[in-house]
N, C-alpha and C positions, 0 to 999 in steps of 0.2 A: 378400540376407541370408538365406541357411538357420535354422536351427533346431537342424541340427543342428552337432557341436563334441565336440571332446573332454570326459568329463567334469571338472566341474572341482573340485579339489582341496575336502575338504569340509571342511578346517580354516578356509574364506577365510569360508563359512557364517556360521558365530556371530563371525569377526572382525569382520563389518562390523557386527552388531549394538551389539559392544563397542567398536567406534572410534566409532559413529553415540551412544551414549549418553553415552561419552567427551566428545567433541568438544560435543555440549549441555551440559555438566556442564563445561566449560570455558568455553561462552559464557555459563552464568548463574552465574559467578563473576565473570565481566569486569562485566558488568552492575551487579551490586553494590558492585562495588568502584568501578565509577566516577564521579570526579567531575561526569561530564555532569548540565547539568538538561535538563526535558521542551523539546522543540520543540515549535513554535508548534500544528503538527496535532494531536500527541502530548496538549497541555494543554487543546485543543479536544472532542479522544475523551475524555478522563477528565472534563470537564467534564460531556459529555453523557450518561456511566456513574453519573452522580448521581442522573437523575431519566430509567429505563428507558422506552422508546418503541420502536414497530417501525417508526419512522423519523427521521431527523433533518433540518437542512436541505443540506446537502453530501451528505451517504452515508446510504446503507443503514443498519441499524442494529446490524450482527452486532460491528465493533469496539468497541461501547458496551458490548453485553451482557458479550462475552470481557472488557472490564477492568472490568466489576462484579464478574464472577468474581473475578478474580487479586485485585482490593482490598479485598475483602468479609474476604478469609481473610488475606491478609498486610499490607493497610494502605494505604494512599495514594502511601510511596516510589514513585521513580522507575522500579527496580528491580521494584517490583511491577505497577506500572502498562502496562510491556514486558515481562512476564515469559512470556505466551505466545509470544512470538514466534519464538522456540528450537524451542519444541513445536511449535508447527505444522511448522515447517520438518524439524523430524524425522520428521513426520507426515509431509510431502511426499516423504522422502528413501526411508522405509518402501512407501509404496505404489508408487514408480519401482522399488524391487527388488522386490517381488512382481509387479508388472504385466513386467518385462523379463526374469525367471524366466518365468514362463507365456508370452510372446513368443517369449522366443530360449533361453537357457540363461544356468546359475548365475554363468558371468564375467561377464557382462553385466548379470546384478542387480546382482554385487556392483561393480561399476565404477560401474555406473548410478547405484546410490543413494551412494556417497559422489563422484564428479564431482558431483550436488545441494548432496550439504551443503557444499563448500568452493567453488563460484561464487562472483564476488566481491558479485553483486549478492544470494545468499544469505546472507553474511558482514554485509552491511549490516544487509540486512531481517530479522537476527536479532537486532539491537542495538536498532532501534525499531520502534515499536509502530506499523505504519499495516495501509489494509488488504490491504495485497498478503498478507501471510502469511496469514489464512485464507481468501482468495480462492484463492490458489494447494494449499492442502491441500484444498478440496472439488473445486478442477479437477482434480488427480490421483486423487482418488477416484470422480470421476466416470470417469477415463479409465480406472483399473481395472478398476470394475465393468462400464465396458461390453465390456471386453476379455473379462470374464469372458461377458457374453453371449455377443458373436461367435465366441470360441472354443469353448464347449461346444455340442456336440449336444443337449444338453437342458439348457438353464440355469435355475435353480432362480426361484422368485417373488422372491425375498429379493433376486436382484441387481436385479430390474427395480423394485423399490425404493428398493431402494440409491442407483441412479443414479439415481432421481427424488430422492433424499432431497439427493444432492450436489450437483446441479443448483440444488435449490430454496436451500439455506445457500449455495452460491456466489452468489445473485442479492441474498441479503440481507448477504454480507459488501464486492461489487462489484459495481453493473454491468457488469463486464465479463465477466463469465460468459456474458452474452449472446454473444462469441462462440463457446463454445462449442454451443450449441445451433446457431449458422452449420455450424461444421465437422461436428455430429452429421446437420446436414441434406443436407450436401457425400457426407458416405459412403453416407447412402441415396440419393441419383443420381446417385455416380458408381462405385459398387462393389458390384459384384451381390451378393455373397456376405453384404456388411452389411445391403444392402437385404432380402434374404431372413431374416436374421437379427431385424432390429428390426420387420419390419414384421406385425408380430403381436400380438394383443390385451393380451398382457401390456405392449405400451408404453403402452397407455392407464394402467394403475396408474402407470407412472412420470411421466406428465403430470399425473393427479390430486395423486400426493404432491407434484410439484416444484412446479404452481400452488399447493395449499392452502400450501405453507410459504412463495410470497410474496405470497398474495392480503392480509395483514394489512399488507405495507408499499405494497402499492397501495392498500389505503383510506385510509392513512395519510396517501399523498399526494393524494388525491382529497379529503381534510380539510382539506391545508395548501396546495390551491394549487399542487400538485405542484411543492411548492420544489426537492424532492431532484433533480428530472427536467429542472426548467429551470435548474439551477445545473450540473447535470451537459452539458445541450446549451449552456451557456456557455464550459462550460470550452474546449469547440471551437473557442471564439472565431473563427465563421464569419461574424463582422459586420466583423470587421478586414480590413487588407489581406490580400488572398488570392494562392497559389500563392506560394510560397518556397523555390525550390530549397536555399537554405542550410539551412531549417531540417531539410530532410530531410536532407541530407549531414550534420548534428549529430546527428540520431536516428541515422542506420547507424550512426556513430561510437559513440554511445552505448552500444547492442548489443555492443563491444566489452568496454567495461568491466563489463556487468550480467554476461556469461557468460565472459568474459577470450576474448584472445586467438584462441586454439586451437581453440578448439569452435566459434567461428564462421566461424573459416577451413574447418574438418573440415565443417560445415554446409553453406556452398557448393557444397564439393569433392562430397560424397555428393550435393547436390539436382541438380548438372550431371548427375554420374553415375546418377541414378535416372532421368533424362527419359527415356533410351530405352527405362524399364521402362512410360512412363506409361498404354500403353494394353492393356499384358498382363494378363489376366482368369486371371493363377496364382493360386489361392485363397494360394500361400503368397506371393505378394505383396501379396496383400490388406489385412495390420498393418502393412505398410509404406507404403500408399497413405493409407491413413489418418491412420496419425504424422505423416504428410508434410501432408497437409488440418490436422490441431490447428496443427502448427508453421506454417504459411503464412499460414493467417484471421488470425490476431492482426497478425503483422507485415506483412500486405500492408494492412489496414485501419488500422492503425495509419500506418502508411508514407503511404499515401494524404493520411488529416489531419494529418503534419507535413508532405506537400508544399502543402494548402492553406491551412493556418496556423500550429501548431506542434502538438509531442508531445513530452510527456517520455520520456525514455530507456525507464522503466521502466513507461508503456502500453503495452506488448508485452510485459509477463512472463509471460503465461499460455501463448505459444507456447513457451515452454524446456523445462517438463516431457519432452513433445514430441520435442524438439530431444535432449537431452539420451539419451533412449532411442534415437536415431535413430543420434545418432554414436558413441555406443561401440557399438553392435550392428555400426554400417556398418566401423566402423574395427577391431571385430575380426574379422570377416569377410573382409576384406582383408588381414586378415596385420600391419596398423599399431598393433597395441595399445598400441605404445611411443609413439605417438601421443597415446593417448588418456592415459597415467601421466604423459608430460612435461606435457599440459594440467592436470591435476591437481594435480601437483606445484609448478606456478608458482602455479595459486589457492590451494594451502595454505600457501604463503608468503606471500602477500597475506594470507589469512586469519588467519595467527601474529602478523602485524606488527600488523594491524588490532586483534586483542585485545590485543596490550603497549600500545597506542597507547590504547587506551579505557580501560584499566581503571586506569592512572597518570595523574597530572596532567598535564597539558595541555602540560607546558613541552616535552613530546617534540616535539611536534606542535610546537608555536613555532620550537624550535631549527631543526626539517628547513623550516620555511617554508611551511607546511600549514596555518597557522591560518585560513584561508577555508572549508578542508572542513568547519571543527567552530564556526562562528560562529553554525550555526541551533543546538544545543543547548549554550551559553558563555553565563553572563552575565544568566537573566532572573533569577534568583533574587535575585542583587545589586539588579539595573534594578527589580525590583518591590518588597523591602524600600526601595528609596530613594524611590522614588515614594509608597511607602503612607506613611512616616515625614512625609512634605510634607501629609498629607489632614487632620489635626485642624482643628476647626472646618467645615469642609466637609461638605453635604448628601451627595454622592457625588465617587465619581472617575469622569471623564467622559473617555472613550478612544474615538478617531476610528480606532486600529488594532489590527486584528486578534488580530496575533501578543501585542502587550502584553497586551489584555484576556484572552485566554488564560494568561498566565502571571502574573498577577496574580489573576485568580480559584485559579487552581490554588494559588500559593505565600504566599495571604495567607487560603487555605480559613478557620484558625482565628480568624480577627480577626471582628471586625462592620461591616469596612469595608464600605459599599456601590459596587459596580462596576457602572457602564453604560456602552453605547453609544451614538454619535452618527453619524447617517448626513452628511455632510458632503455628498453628490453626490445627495442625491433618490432615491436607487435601494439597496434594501439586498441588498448583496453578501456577507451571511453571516450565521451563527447566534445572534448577538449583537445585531447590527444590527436581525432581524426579532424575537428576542426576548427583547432587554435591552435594549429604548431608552432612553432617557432619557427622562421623565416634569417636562416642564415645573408639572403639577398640584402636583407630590410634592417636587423636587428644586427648589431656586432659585438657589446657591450652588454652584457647581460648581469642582471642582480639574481643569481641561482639562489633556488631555494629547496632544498630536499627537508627527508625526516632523517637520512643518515648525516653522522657528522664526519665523513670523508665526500670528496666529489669522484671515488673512484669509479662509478660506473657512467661519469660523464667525461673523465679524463684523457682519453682516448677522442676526443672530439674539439679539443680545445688547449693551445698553446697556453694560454696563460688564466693560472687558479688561484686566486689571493681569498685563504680563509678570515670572515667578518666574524662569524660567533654565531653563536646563539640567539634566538627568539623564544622566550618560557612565559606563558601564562598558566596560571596557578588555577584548579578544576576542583580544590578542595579536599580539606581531608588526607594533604599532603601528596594529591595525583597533581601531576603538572603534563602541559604537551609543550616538546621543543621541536621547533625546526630550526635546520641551520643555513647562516647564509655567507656564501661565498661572491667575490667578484668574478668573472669571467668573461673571457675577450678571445679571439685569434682561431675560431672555427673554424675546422680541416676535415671536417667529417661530412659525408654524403649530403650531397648539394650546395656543399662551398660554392661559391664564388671565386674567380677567378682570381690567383695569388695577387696581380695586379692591381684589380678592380677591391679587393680587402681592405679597408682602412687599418684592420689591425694587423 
């Protein structure tokens, strides 16, 4: 892959800026206009955007701070609560054409950066609010700026900040930044030309900046027990049965749909085709040896803990950036650009249908037999008006799941209901759990709320269980979610209160 190319036309310049603004200005219309409510993570990050920390018990804390942002100015909707999420991805889609301009030339920016914003796993992660989108804007800006290193003869202090500065906000939006400091490690041993490049005093400044901006969520966790660290080594779920080949044949599959098709087939195709570059010391295959090291760590690391337990699809999205720069430079290089337009062009149809399908009611989605896709954001807003209408007379509402107490805290903000949680299994598996218990001192009368319809695994804790029934809203398509709701009073279980002092 040269550098150099015919120039290229200099009308496509400002087009992509106007399709890249465009096409944002079309997903935060969808956004508001839609019927979706928050999903269960969705209702957990605005939850924990209430009351600011440089850590929480699941993640980092940069999702909290971003929708205290967005809420602070436009209000609690739902729409506002996702509302960076566009930005960032715009953000992402900006820095892969300035980074694939300075790389290769102007085609390639400009393919580059709009192949980003219509990926289908971009088209998602611009509708909700998790924390891949500003993970993935500081890893691109990370990948810039250091682009910006290696390629100047003399590169200024400002980047070797920079890329400390994007480093350190990646590690507070994901851990999974960490791997990029893997692949930044991979290019100093295995590519002269970077190793010459970084290995100079000015990277100390970019380690200072990038530790000071997360030494505050390491005390954080060094205060709580470092929740956020062993909730994150759980999630590996390396205690369960191990090695799965299925589950890894489900991640490659996966891979499919997060970048569609075409670009992961064009991926292959160029990583075959570059192996016989692997140990050529061309300075100008240097940005390519590199692309190749971002796009690999992720998904070979990733790859690895779905063959020994599982991974979601999209713990590998920090290698697409990557990827991404990799195969329109590789494909137009080779003469295949129409390659890279037909991949385009299918994710933009995905991406068309995807915004008519979100931003109208739901019954689209029913008709075509999709109501599974959209069951994590359908239905709490009902589920929790109905359940909180059940709570008069009641101490608090007492919720053994997750996903509820998330959307119930979120969609009953304005009431004076009281919402807690109940660990049912001894072990608290989440932010609720470790800091909304339930308060046998405080609470005596309780409105239980599980997804089973028995109270046996709370039975053992409580004298008296009078079954209420059901709560079922309908998700389409003939799926329904029930939880069920019981009364309960007369706690005897660890940290009672004295039979005395009990009112019940």
């Amino acid at each position: 892959m040269s550098s150099s190319s015919k120039p290229f036309a200099p009308g496509l310049l400002s087009s992509f800026w106007t399709i890249a603004v465009l096409l944002t200005a079309i997903r935060l219309g969808a956004l508001m206009a839609s019927p979706s409510t928050l999903g269960p993570d969705e209702s957990q990050y605005w939850f924990w955007s209430q009351e600011l920390a440089f850590g929480y018990f699941s993640k980092p804390p940069m999702i909290a701070w971003v929708i205290a942002a967005t809420t602070s100015i436009f209000g609690n909707a739902e729409w506002a609560v996702r509302l960076s999420a566009p930005f960032f991805h715009l953000g992402v889609g900006a820095f892969l054409y300035l980074t694939a301009q300075r790389l290769f030339n102007q085609r390639a920016a400009y393919w580059s950066g709009l192949a980003w914003l219509t990926i289908p796993g971009v088209t998602l992660s611009s509708f909700l609010m998790t924390t891949d989108a500003p993970l993935l804007f500081f890893w691109s800006a990370g990948l810039f700026f250091l682009f910006r290193i290696t390629e100047k003869d003399n590169p200024q202090r400002f980047d070797f900040v920079a890329l400390g500065a994007a480093i350190g906000l990646g590690f507070l939006s994901k851990y999974a930044m960490i791997y990029f400091i893997i692949a930044l490690g991979g290019t100093v041993l295995f590519i002269p030309s970077f190793r010459l490049a970084l290995l100079r005093k000015e990277m100390l400044l970019t380690a200072v900046i990038a530790l000071a901006l997360i030494l505050p969520n390491i005390l954080w966790n060094a205060a709580n027990d470092f929740q956020t660290l062993s909730h994150t080594a759980a999630n590996a779920n390396w205690g369960a049965t191990l090695f799965k080949p299925a589950a890894l044949l489900k991640f490659i599959a996966g891979q499919f749909a997060v970048i569609g098709p075409v670009f992961v087939v064009a991926f292959i195709w160029a990583a075959i085709h570059h192996r016989r570059n692997l140990h050529t010391l061309n300075p100008q295959l240097s940005k390519i040896h590199a692309l190749f090291l971002f796009a690999l760590t992720p998904l070979l690391i990733v790859s690895i803990q779905a063959f020994i337990s599982r991974a979601h699809a999209n713990w590998a999205a920090t290698a697409y950036p990557a990827v991404i720069l990799l195969v329109i430079a590789w494909l137009y290089e080779h003469k295949s650009g129409w390659i890279a337009k037909t991949g385009i062009a299918i994710n933009a149809v995905f991406a068309a249908l995807f915004i008519i399908i979100v931003s109208t009611e739901f019954s689209v989605v029913d008709r075509s037999g999709l109501s599974i896709m959209t069951r994590d954001i359908r239905g709490w807003k009902e589920q929790s008006h109905a359940v909180a209408s059940m709570a008069d007379g009641y101490d608090a509402v007492m919720i053994d799941d997750r996903d509820l107490m998330g959307a119930m805290l979120y969609y009953e903000r304005g009431s004076n209901l009281k919402i807690v949680a109940i660990d049912p299994n001894a072990s608290i598996s989440h932010h609720y759990e470790a800091f909304m218990a339930f308060d046998p001192k405080i609470q005596s009368r309780m409105l239980f709320v599980t997804t089973r319809d028995d109270a046996a695994h709370v039975d053992y804790r409580f004298r008296h269980i009078t079954p209420l029934g059901p709560v079922t809203v309908s998700l389409g398509s003939g799926q329904k979610r029930t939880y069920h709701l019981f009364d309960v009073s007369g706690y005897f279980g660890p940290g009672a209160p004295e039979r005395g002092n009990n009112p019940s």
